[in-house]
N, C-alpha and C positions, 0 to 999 in steps of 0.2 A: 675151521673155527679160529679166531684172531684171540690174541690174547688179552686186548683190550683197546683205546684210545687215548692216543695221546695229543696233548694243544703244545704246535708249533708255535713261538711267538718272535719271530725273526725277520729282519727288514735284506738280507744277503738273499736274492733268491737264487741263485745257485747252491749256496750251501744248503737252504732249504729242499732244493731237487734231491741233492744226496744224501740228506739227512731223511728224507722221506723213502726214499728208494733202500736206503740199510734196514729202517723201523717195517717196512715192507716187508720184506724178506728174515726179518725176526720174526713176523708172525703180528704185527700191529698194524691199528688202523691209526691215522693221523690226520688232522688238519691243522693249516697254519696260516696265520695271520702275519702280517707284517709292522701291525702298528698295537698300542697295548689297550689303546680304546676300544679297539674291532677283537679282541682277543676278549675281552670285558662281557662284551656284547653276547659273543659266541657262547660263553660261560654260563650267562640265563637261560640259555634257549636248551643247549645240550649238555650230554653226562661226557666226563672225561676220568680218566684214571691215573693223569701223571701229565704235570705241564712243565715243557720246556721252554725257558725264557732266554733271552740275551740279554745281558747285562745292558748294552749300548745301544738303547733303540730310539729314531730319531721323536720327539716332540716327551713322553713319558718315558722315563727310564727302569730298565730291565726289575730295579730296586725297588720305585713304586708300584709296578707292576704287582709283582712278588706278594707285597704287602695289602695291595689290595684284595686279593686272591686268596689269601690267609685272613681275613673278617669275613669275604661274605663263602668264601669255598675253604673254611679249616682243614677238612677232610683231605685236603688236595694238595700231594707232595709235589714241591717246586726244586725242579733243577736249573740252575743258573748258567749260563754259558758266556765265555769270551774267547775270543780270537787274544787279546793282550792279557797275559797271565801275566796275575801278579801275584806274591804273598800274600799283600795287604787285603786287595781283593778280594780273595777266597776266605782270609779271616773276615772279614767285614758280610761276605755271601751265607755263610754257617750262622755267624752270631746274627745277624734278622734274622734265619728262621728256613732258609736253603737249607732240602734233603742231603745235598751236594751240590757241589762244584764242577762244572767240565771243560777243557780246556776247547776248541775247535780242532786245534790241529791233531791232536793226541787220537791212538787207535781206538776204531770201532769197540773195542771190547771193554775200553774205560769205561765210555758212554754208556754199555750193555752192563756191566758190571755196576754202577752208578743208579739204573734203572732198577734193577734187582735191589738192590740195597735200601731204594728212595721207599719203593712200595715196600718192602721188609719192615721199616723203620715205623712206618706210620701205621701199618697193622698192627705193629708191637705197641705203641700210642696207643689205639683204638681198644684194644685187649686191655693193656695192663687199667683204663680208666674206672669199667665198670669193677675189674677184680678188686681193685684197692677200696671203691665205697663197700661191696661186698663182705669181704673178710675182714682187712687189715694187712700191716706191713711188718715185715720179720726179718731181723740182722741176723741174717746166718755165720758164725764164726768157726772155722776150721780150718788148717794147713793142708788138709787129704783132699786133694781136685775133686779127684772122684765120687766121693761120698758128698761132697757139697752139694757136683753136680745134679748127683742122683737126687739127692733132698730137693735141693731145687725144683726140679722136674717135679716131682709128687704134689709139693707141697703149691704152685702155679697151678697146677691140673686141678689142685681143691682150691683153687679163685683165691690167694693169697699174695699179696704182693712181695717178692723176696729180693736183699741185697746182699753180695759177701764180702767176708773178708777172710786174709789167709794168716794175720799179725795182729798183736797190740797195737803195730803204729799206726798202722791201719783203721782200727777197729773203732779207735773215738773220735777220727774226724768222721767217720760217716757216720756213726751216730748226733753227729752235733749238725749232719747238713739234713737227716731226715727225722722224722716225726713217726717213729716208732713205737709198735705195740706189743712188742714180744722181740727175748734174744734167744736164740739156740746158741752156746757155747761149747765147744770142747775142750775137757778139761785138760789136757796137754796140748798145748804149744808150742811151737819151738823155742821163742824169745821170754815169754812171760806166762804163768800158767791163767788159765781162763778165773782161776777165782779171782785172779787178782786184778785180772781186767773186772770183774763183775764189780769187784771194792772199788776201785776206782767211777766205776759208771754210776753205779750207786749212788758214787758222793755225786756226780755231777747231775742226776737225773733222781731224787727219791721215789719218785713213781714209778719207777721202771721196772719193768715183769721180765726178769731172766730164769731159764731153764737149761742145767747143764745136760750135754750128751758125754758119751765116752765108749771107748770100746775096752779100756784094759784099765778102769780105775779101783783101786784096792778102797774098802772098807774107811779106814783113817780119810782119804779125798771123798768120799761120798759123804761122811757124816760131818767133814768142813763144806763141800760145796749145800748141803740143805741150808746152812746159814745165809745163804744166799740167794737160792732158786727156791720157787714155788712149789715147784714139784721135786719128786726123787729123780735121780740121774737117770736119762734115759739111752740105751743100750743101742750103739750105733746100727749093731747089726741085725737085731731083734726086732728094736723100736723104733725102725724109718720108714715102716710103711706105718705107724700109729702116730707121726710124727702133725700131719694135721688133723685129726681128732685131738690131741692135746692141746696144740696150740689152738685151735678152736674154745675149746674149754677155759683155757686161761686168760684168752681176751676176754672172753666173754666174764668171766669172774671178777676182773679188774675193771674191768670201763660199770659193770654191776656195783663194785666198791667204790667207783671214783664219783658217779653218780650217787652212791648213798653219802660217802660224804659231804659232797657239793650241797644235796639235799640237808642234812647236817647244820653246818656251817650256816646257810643262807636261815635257816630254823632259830640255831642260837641269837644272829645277828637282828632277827625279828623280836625276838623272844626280851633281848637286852636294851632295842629301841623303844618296846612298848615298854617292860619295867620301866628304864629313865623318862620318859615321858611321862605315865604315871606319877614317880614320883616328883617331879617338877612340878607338876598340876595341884599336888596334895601339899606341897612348900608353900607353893603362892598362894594358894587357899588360907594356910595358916597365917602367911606372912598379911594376907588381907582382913584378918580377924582381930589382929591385934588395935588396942584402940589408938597408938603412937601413928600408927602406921594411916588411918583415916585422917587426924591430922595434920601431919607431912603431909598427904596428898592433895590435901584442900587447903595445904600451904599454897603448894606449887602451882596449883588450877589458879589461883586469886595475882600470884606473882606474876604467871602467862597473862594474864588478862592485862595486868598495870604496863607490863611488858608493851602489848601489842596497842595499848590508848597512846603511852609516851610516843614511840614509832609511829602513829597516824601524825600526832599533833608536830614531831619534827620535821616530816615531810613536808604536811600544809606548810611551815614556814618558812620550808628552802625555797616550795614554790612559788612561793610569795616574791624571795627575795629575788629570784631567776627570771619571774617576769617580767616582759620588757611594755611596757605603757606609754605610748608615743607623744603620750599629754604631758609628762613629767620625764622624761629621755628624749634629750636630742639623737638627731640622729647619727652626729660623729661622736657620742657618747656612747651609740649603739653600738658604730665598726670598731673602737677601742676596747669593747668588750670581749666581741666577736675576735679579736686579732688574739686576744691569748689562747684562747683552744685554734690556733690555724697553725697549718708547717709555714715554713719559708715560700715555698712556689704558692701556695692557696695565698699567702698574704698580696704575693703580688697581682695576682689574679682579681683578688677583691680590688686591689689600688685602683687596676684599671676601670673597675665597674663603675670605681668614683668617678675617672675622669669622666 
């Protein structure tokens, strides 16, 4: 039983024979193309589970490749290859959207190791997409590895998206690059205590649902961290396997409150359009009752009118004077008219038409 297929897309066919004959003998099936049209091709027809490309292929390059392969095959992790390693290269191979990078000459085990990693990476993709619309996302805060870890673990196995951190300094740029729905805190730190991170995120995020943990916090820290957490402190070692049941509970209360606000807000903002409206309607109503006010308007109607007679009758008489009647206008009276709306070239232009 093969462990899967992978798409060669390399124009070296020797290196292709050796590169076929190692993925052989790992336990894979392979076919390769040497051009990135026929690798295109092959891709409609058949299932693959891992494409290796060459950066340097002749007519489409390794890079369009890559990119094409990524709209119509997303699912399908791309490893990059070149014989000429560069830095630049490999930065430039990762940032489009390469699982990895691999050099040619470098040993089989890169390559085997790259392959492991490429499929790791994009199953870890394919997982974390439905769990995050599922649950929601959770900054986990703690110095202790291992209780992170563990949390972690629990709290991804109940479809929860999770990130950590082990500092303060840490703690609020990743809250500032993600879009979080919940913090587990522990209330000692090493640099800064967890409330004071909570203060501080507070001010920067007012929405935001934090819950402290702790394993040894005395009375005085539990009754300053409620000023801050939704819920009471929850007990590292008691309360980590209740850790998503809570957190289930508190998204779910807060996105319930954020919706009743929204609901709220968008209510008053109607409630204040129809009142002013209203009242505008009941002003101009009066404002039209009064008798001053009929007057004035059938001042203004009467003035439009005189308005728009004077404007006809000074029209007719520009046109009058503007037309040109060949019975009473010579015709070099005509071009000496004609010469003041012309530029300089139009004049000579006309000159000639005289000649």
């Amino acid at each position: 039983m093969t462990k899967g297929r992978i798409l060669i897309v390399e124009d070296d066919l020797n290196y292709v024979n050796a590169l076929q004959n190692y993925l052989s003998s790992d336990g894979w099936d392979s076919v390769a193309k040497e051009r990135g049209s026929e690798a295109l091709e092959v891709l409609k027809k058949e299932k693959f589970d891992l494409a290796l490309v060459d950066c340097w292929l002749p007519g489409v390059s390794g890079f369009e490749v890559m990119k094409t392969i990524m709209k119509v095959k997303p699912e399908l992790p791309v490893i990059l290859m070149s014989g000429m390693w560069t830095k630049a290269t490999e930065t430039e191979a990762l940032k489009q959207g390469a699982v990895s990078f691999v050099h040619k000459e470098k040993a089989e085990e890169e390559l085997k190791a790259a392959i492991e990693a490429g499929l790791t990476r994009k199953a870890d993709e394919a997982l974390a997409k439905p769990l995050e619309k599922q649950k929601g996302k959770i900054l986990l805060v703690d110095d202790h590895e291992g209780f992170r870890h563990a949390a972690r673990r629990i709290l991804e196995k109940a479809g929860f998206k999770v990130e950590e951190s082990d500092s303060a300094n840490s703690t609020l740029d990743i809250w500032k690059k993600g879009d979080f729905d919940l913090a587990f805190i522990d209330i000692h730190l090493p640099d800064v205590s967890g409330i004071e991170i909570a203060k501080v995120l507070g001010a920067v995020d007012e929405s935001m649902v934090i819950a402290f943990i702790s394993g040894e916090a005395n009375r005085e820290e539990k009754i300053e961290a409620q000023k801050y957490s939704v819920t009471s402190c929850i007990d590292k070692v008691y309360g980590i396997e209740r850790l998503p049941i809570i957190a289930e509970s508190l998204i779910k209360d807060a996105r319930e409150q954020r919706q009743q606000v929204l609901a709220e807000e968008n209510s008053n903002m109607a409630d204040k359009f129809e009142s002013g409206t209203k009242r505008s309607f009941i002003c101009f109503k009066h404002f039209l009752k009064k008798p001053e006010t009929k007057i004035v308007l059938l001042g203004m109607i009467f003035a439009a009118i005189f308005a728009i007679f004077v404007l006809k009758l000074i029209s007719e008489a520009e046109l009058k004077n503007l037309s040109l009647d060949n019975s009473n206008i010579s015709v070099s009276e005509m071009y000496k008219r004609i010469d003041g709306y012309l530029s300089r070239d139009e004049k000579r232009e006309l000159e000639r038409e005289r000649r």
